[in-house]
C-alpha positions in Angstrom: 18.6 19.4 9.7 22.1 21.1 9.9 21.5 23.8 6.5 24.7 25.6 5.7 25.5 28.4 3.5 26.2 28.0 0.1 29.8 30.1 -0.4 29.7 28.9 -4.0 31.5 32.7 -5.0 34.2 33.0 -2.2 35.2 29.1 -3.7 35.3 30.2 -6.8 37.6 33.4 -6.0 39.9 31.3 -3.9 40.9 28.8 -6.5 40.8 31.0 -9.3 43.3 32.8 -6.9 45.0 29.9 -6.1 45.8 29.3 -9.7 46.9 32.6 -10.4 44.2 33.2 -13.0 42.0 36.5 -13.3 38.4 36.4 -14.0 38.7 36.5 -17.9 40.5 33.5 -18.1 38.6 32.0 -16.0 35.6 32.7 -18.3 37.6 32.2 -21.7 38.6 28.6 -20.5 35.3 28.0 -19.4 33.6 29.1 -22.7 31.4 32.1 -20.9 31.6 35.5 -21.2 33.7 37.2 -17.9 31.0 39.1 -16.8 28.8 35.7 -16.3 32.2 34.6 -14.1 32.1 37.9 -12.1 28.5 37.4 -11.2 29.3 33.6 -9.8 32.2 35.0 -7.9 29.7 37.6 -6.3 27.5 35.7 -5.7 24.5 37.3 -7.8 24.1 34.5 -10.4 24.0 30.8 -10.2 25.8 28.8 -12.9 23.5 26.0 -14.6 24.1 22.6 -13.4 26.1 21.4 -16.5 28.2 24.6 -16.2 28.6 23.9 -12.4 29.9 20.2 -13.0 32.3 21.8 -15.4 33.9 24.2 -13.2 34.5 21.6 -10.5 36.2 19.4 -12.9 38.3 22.7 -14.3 39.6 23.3 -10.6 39.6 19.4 -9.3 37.1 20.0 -6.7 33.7 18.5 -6.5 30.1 20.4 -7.1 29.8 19.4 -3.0 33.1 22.1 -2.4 32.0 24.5 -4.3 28.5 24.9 -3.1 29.8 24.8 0.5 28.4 21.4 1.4 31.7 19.5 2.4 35.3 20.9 2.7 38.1 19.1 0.2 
C-alpha cells in the first residue's frame, strides 16, 4: 500500500498565500481563534473533521488536497 505524507499545513500555507490572506483572517473567516490556524499551518494540531470540510470548501479544494492524498 503506497502511504503518503499528509502535508495538510504546507496546503494550508500555500493557499492562504495564494489568496493573499494572513493567518488571522484566515481564522476570523473560519470562525477559530488564529492561534488554532497557526497550529494547522505547522502542522502540530489537526482540525476536526467538520472544520476540515469547511476549510476545503473556503479554498475550493477538496479534504483529499489538503491532507495530501491527491493533487488538484
Amino acid at each position: 500500500m503506497d502511504t503518503k505524507k499528509i502535508i495538510l499545513g504546507e496546503r494550508l500555507k500555500e493557499l492562504r498565500e495564494e489568496r493573499g490572506l494572513t493567518q488571522r483572517q484566515c481564522a476570523e473567516l473560519l470562525g477559530i481563534h488564529s492561534v488554532t490556524y497557526l497550529h494547522y499551518e505547522k502542522d502540530q494540531r489537526q482540525p476536526p473533521l467538520q472544520l476540515l470540510a469547511d476549510i476545503a470548501a473556503f479554498y475550493g479544494v477538496s479534504v483529499d488536497y489538503l491532507l495530501g492524498l491527491k493533487d488538484m
